[in-house]
N, C-alpha and C positions, 0 to 999 in steps of 0.2 A: 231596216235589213242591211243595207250597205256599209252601217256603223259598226254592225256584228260581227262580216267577214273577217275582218285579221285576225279575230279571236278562233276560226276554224282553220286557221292554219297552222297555228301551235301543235296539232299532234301529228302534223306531217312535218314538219321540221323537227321534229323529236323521234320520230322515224328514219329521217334521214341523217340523223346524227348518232343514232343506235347500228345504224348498217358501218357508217364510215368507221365508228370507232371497232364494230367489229371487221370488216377488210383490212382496216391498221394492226391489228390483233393478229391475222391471219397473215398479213405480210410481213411483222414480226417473226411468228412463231419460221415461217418457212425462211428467212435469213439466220437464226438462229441453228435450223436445221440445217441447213447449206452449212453454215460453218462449221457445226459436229462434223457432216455425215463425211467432208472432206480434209479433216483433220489431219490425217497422216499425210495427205497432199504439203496442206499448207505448212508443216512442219519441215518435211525434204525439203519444197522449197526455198526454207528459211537458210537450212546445212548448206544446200546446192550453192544460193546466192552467197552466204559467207566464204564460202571455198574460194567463187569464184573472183570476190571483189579480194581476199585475201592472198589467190596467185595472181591478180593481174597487178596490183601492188609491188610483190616479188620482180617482176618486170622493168617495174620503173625506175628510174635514174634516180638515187636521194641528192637533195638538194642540202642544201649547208648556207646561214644566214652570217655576216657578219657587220659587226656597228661601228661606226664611228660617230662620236660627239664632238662637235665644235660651238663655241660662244663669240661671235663676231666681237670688234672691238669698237670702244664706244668714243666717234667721230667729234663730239661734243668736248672731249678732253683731251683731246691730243697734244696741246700744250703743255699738258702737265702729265704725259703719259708714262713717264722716267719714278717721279714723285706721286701718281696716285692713280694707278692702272684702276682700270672698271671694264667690268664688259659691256658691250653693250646692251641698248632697249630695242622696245618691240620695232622701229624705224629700222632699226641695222639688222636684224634679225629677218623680215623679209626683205630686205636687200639680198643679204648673204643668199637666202633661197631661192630667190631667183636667178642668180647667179650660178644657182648649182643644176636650177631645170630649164638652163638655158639652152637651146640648139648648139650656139659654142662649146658651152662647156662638154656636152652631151659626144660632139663630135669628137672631142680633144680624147676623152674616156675611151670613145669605138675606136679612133685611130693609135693610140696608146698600144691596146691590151687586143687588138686585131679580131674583135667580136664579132663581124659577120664570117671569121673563121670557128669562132666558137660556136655559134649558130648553124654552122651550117647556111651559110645564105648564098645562093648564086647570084652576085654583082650583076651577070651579061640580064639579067629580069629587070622586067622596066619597073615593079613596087616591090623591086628590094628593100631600097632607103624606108619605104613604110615601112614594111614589116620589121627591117631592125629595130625600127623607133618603137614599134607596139611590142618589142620581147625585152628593151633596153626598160622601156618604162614600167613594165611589169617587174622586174628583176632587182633596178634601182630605184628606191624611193625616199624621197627628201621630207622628210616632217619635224616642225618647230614643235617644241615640246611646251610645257608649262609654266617650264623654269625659263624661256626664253631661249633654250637653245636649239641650235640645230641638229636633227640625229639623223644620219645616212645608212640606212640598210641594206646592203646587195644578198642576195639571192643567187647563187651559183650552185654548179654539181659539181667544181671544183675549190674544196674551203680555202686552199688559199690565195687561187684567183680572186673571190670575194672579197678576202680580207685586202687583198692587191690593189684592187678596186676601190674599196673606201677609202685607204688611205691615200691614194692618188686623189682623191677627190677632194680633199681637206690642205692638201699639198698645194695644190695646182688653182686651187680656186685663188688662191695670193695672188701668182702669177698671173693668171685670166686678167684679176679687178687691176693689175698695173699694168696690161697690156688696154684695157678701156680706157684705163685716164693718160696714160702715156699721151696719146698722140693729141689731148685734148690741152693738156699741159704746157707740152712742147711747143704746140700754136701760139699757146698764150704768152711764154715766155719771150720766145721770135715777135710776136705784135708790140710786148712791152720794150724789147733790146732798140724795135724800128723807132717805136715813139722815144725813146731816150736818143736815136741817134740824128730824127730829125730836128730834137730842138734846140740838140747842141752843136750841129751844124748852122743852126737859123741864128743862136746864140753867138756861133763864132763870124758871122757873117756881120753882124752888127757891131761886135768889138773892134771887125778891121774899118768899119764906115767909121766909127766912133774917133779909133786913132787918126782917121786920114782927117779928119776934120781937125784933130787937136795938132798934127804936125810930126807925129812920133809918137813914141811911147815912156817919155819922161814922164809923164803923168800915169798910172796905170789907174785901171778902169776896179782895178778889187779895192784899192785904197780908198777910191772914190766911194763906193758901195759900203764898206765896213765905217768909214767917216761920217756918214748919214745920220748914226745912231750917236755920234755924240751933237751933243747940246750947243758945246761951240765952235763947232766946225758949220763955214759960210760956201753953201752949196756953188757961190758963184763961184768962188775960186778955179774950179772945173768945168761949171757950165757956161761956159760964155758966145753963144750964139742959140738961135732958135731952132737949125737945124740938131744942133748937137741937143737941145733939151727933146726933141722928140724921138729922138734917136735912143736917148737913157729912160726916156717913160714905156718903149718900147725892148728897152735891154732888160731892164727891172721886170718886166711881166714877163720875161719870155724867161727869165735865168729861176724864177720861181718857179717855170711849169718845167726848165730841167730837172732841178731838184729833185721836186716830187714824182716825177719819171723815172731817176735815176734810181731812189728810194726803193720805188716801186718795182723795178728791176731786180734790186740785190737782193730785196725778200724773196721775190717768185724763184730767184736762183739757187736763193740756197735753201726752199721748200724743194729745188729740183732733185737738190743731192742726197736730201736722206731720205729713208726708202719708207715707203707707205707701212704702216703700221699694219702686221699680219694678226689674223686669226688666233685665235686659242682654243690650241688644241688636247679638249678635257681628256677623250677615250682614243687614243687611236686601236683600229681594228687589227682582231687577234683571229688565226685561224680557226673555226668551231667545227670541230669533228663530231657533233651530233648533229641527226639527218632534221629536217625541221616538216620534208614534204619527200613521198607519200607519209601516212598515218597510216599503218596497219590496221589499227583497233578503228579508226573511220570511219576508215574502205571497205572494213569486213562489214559494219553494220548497214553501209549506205547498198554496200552490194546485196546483202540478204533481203533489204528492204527494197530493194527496187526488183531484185528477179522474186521476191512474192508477191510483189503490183501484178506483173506480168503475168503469172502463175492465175491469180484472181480474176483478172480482167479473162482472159484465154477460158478458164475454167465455169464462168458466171456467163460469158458470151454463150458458152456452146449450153449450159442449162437453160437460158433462157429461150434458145434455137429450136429444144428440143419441147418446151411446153408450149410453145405456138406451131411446132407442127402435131404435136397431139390436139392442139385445142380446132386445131383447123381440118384434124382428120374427123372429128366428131359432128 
């Protein structure tokens, strides 16, 4: 008997799969009827909403985009940047970007072009500085392209403060990268000027031991130095005591590390003089007198679509209000 039961279940679970499919049927058919029976409803709502998303549009300020493109310069050539310019690779490319969505550079742009006057921002508020930074970053944005370059978009309601904008940014970003390395430079150059000066003070402290030992300077100390390299020149000639030979194994290593200090020196000075290699600038930005933001055609469909949500919800709330208080009168 107990092996039989599950087979007496089968026509109640075919029962109750006859009832659901018809309740699914019925709450079909009465959604169906709901959307007829309210049809001129949900139509006005549709005009209403376009109207309404179509004048608040009319209201808003058009905004106006403009680009500038740039292709950083490629750091790897710069010796031969006269004879075989290149732009640069993906390495220089986000350098350059970061550069441009620096807080420096960011500030140079707001203090420039006086955009918490543009905004409207009251300085005396304690999250001014945020809020400029959240309408700067929306407004201005930095993206590498696929060809390696960098593109700058501003977003303004004035086209050609925008355009003002990019191109200041393409300008100025030289300037920024050679106010970075400036003072990095200048240290360097200053560290290498001290090491060339202290060794040829130590240099010339040792030439005067040298002479005071030989009695004068009938002998000079470079003839000595350049006669080294011939074959039959007789080192004693010059070296004639023990102080003087340690004196010259000590002049010899020191006048080699002037040298190469001194070397050292002229390069770094006259990398000082000529000026860091700029930018290339592919696009600079033009003022665009077409509006980019609102979108009439949008606004009008996102407004229709949203005040007939409303419309539905409002309309579907209060029929279903009204068949649980009939069903509750009964």
């Amino acid at each position: 008997m107990k092996a039989q039961e599950p087979f007496n279940l089968i026509p109640s679970l075919i029962l109750l799969s006859l009832l659901r499919n018809k309740y699914a049927m019925n709450d079909n058919k009465r959604g169906i009827h709901f959307l007829f029976r309210y049809r001129k409803l949900w139509l006005l709502s549709i005009v209403l909403g376009a109207l309404m998303g179509g004048g608040i549009t009319f209201f808003i300020a058009p905004k106006y985009i403009s680009t500038a493109i740039v292709y950083p310069y490629n750091s790897q050539t710069r010796e031969d940047l006269v004879s075989n310019p290149q732009f640069g690779f993906e390495f220089e490319s986000e350098q350059l970007m970061q550069l441009l969505n620096s807080q420096s550079m960011r500030d140079r742009t707001i203090e420039k072009f006086k955009l918490y006057d543009y905004y409207g921002i009251d300085t005396n508020d304690n999250s001014w500085n945020s809020e400029l930074t959240e309408r700067y970053v929306k407004d201005v944005s930095i993206m590498r392209s696929k060809y390696l370059s960098v593109v700058i978009n501003v977003t303004m309601k004035d086209s050609k403060l925008a355009a003002d904008i990019a191109n200041f940014q393409i300008d100025e970003v030289d300037n920024f990268r050679t106010s970075i390395f400036e003072e990095n430079r200048r240290a360097d150059l200053e560290k290498s000027k001290e090491k060339m000066t202290t060794l040829g003070e130590e240099l010339k402290g040792l030439a005067d031991s040298i002479y005071a030992l030989k009695g004068g300077t009938d002998d000079l100390l470079f003839n000595f130095l350049e006669n080294l390299n011939n074959e039959d020149y007789d080192p004693a000639v010059f070296v004639d005591s023990p102080e003087l030979e340690t004196l010259i194994v000590d002049y010899r290593f020191n006048y080699d590390q002037f040298i190469s200090a001194r070397n050292d020196y002229d390069e770094k000075r006259q990398a000082m003089e000529e000026p860091i290699p700029s930018v290339y600038k592919v696009d600079r930005a033009q003022p665009s007198y077409k509006a980019v933001s609102p979108s009439y055609p949008i606004n009008t469909v996102l407004g229709a679509l949203a005040f007939f949500a409303l419309v539905f919800v409002v309309r579907y709330s209060i029929e279903k209000w009204q068949i649980l208080k009939q069903e509750a009168s009964v």
